[in-house]
DRENMI-198078 format. One record per residue (C-alpha): residue in one letter; y, z, x. Coordinates in steps of 0.5 Angstrom, whole numbers, plus 500, padded with zeros to 3 digits. Last residue first. Layout:
<atoms>
AYZX ...
</atoms>
This chain:
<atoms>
X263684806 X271687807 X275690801 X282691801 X284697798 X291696795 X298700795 X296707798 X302710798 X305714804 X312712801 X316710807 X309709810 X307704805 X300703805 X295697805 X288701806 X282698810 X275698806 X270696811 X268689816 X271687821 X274680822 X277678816 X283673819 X290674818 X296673815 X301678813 X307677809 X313681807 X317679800 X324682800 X326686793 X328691798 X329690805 X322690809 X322694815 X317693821 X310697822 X306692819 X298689822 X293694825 X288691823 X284697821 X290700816 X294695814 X302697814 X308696810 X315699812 X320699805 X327699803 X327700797 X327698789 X323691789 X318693794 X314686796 X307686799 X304678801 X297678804 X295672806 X287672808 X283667811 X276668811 X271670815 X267675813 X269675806 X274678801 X274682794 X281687792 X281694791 X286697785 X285704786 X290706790 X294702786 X300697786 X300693780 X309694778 X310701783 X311697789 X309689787 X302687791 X301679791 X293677795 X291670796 X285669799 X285663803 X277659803 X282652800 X274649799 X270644802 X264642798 X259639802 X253634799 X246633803 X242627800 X234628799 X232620797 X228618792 X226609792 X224607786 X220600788 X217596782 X224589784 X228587780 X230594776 X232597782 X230605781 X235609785 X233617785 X237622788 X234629790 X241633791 X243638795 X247643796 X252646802 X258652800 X264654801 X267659797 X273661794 X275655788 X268655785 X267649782 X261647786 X258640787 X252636785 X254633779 X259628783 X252626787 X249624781 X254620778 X255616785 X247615785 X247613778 X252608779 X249605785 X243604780 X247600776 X251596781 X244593783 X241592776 X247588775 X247583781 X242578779 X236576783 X234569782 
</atoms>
């Protein structure tokens, strides 16, 4: 008679080795596989198999710019191809019109201290400056890749 534990074992090691296979990276997707082996101690037969695991992953990048506390023509932030991007511009001292260059994106007034997003998605790829025209400052590089 066969017992069930040998079964449950190697289920186990399946399900264990699928869960180590991911990727932690919380701003990329990516497909992995995995060679998974299962060894049936009742029988001499070990069975490998090649499993396909995706990991999804929240793809928006996020990017906070204060005037006059982080905003920097040198400060230049990473996106990809594709990627979602909620770009979030806030001028604590003045009224202020925010634009992004190349996505033509701004070119309405924001009251002081009130946060001004765009949401889009990175099509073109390049340095896009994120500028106040009350100012003329660049506040951030947007790098495209």
């Amino acid at each position: 008679m066969r017992h069930p534990k040998p079964f449950f074992a190697a289920a186990a090691v399946v399900a264990l080795s699928l869960a180590s296979c991911g990727n932690d990276s919380s701003s990329t997707e990516s497909t992995d596989s995995a060679v998974v082996t299962v060894v049936d101690t009742t029988t001499p037969v070990v069975t490998t198999t090649v499993v396909d695991t995706v990991v999804e992953v929240d793809d928006v990048v996020r990017i906070s710019v204060t005037v006059g506390d982080d905003s920097d023509p040198g400060r230049i932030e990473e996106v990809r191809i594709g990627q979602q991007v909620e770009l979030t511009l806030v001028n604590p001292d003045e009224d202020d019109e925010f634009h992004l260059h190349g996505y033509d994106l701004g070119g309405e007034e924001t009251p002081a201290g009130e946060e001004k997003t765009f949401a889009f998605t990175a099509t073109e790829a390049g340095d896009f400056e994120v500028e106040s025209h009350v100012t003329n400052a660049v506040l951030v590089v947007i790098r495209v890749s």
